[in-house]
C-alpha positions as CSV (number, residue, x, y, z in Angstrom):
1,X,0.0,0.0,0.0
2,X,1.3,3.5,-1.0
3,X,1.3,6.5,1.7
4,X,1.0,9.7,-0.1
5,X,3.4,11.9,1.7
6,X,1.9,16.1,1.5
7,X,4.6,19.1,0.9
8,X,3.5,22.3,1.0
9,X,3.8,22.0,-3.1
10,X,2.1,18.7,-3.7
11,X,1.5,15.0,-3.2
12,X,3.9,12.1,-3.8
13,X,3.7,8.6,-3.3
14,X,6.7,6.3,-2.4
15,X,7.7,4.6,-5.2
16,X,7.7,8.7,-7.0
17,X,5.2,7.2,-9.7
18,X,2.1,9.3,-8.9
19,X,2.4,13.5,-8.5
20,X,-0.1,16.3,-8.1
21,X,1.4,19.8,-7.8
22,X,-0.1,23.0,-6.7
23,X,0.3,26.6,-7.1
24,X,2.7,26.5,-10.5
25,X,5.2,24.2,-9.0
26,X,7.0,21.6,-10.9
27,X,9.4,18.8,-10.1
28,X,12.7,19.8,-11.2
29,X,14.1,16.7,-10.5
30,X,13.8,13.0,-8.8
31,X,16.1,10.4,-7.7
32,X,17.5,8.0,-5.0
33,X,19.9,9.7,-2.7
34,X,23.2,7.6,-3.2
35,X,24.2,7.3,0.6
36,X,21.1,5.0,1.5
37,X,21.3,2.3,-0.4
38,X,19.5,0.2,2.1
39,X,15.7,1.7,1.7
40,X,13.9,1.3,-1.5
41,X,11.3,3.7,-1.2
42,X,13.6,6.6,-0.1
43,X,14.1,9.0,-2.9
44,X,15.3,12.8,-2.9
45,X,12.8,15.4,-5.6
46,X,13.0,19.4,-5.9
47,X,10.7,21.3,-6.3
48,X,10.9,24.7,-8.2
49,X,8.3,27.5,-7.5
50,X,9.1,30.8,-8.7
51,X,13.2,31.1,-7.4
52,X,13.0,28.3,-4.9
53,X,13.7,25.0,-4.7
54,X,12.7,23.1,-1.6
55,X,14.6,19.3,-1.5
56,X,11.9,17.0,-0.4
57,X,13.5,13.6,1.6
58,X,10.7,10.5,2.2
59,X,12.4,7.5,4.0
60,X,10.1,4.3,4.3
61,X,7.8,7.6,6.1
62,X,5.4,9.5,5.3
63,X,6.5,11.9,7.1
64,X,8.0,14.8,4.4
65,X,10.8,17.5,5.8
66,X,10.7,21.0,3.5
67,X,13.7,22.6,3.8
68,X,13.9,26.6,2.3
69,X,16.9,27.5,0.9
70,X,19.2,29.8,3.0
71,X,19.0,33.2,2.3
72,X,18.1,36.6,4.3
73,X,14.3,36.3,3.4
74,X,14.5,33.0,5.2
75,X,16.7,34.1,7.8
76,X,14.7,36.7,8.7
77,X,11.2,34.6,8.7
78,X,12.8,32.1,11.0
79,X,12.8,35.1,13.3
80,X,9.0,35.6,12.6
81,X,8.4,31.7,13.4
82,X,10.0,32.6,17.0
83,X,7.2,35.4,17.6
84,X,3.8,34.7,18.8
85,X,1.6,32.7,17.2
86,X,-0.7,35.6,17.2
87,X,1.4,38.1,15.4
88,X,0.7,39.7,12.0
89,X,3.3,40.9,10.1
90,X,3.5,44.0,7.4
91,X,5.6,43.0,4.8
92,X,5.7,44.0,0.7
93,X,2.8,42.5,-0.3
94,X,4.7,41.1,-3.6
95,X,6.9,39.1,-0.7
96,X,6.4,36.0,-2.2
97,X,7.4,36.0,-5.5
98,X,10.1,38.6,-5.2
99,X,12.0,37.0,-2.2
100,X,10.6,32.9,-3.1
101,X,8.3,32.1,-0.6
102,X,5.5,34.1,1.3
103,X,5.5,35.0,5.2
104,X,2.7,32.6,5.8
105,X,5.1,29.4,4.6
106,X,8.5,30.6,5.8
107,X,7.7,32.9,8.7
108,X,4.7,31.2,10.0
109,X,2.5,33.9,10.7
110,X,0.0,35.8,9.2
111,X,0.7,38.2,6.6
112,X,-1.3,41.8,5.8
113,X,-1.3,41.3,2.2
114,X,0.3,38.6,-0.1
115,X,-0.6,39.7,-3.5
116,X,-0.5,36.6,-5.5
117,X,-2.7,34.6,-3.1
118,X,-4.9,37.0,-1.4
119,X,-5.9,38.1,-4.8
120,X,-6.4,35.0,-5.8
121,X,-8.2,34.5,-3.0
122,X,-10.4,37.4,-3.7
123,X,-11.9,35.8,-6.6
124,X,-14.5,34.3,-4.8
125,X,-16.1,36.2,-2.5
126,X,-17.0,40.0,-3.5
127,X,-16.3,41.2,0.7
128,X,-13.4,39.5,0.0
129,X,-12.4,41.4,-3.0
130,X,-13.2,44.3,-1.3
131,X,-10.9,44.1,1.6
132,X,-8.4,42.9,-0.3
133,X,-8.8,45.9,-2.9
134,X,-9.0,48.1,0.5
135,X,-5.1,46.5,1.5
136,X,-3.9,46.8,-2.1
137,X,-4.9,50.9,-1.7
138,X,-3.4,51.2,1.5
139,X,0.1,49.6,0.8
140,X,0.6,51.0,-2.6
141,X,3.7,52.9,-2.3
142,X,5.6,50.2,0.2
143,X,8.9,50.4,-1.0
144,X,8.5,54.3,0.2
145,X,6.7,53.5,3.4
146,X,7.1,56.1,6.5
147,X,7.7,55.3,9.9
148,X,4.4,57.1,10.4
149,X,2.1,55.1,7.9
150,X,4.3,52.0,9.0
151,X,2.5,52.7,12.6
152,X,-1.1,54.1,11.3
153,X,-1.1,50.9,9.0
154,X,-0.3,48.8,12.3
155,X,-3.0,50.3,14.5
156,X,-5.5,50.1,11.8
157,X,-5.1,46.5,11.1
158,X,-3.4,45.5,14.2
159,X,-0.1,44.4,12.9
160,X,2.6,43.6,15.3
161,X,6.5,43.9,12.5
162,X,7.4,45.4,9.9
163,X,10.0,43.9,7.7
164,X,11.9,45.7,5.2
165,X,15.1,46.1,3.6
166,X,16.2,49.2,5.1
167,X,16.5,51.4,7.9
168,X,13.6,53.5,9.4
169,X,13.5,55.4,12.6
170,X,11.7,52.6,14.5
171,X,12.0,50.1,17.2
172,X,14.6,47.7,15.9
173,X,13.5,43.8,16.8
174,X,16.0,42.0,14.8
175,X,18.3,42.4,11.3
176,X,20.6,40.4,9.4
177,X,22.0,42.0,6.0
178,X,19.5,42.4,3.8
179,X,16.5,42.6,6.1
180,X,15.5,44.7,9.1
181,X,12.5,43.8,11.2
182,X,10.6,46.6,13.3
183,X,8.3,46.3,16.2
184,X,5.2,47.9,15.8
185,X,3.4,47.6,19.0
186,X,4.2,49.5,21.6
187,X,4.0,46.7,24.0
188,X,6.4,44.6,22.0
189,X,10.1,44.5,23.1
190,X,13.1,44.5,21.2
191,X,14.8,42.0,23.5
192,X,15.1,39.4,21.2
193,X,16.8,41.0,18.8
194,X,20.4,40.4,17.3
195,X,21.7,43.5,15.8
């Protein structure tokens, strides 16, 4: 009996002989990793969506580890997975395809606007659409975002960091080279962060 094993890009089976893919991803590539010889149904596949490529490992499991590349974006979203649960983050909303993978995957945490999917999303519902049009307005301009509409865009939709890619006159939280990540709330300590 087969035991699909579920990435966050698509289904596979054991033996590799059956895939379903979502969201534009394709396999870029299958095969047995040559240090386990021992294990028939292990095999090693990538997946490519948009600039990443995840390496996908099943051994005699269906149990599948998803590992991001490493790169700032990721750096910096492993710091969002260590915030709580709770916490929304503002980030460009065209996060996902520009840096390879959306807050919601890599960070762990909800996300003010991701344009591809929340757009997509939109299609559905006409309140939906709405809202989402409403986020699309208020962000436009987020590569030139102020301190000032940073916070008013915060209390308005209760967001809890900001991450961008360069300095603003804001509580620092945590940074690494490419990306800085700013505390919104006022109740929210920079403690934690590594600077």
């Amino acid at each position: 009996m087969r035991m699909p094993a579920q990435s966050a890009w698509g289904k596979l089976d054991t033996t590799g002989t059956r895939v379903s893919l979502s969201s534009g991803a394709r396999i870029s590539s299958v095969r047995r990793p040559p240090h386990d010889t021992s294990n028939a149904s292990a095999f090693e596949a990538c997946f490519s969506s948009a600039s990443v490529c995840a390496s996908v490992h099943l051994v005699a499991s269906p149990t599948v580890a998803v590992q991001l590349p490493a790169t700032d974006w990721t750096d910096a979203m492993s710091w969002i997975a260590r915030t709580p649960p709770s916490s929304h983050v503002l980030a460009d909303p065209g996060h996902a395809w520009k840096y390879g993978t959306s807050v919601r995957v890599a960070g762990e945490r909800d996300v003010y606007l991701e344009e591809v999917k929340d757009v997509a999303l939109a299609l559905y519902s006409r309140d939906v659409a709405m809202r989402v049009l409403g986020r699309i307005q208020d962000a436009a301009g987020f590569d030139s975002i102020t301190p000032e509409r940073a916070l008013a865009l915060a209390h308005q939709y209760d967001l809890d960091y900001l991450v961008i890619d360069h300095d603003m006159n804001l509580p620092l939280a945590y940074r690494n080279a490419q990306f800085r990540i700013y505390a919104l709330s006022p109740v929210l300590s920079p403690a934690l962060s590594k600077q």
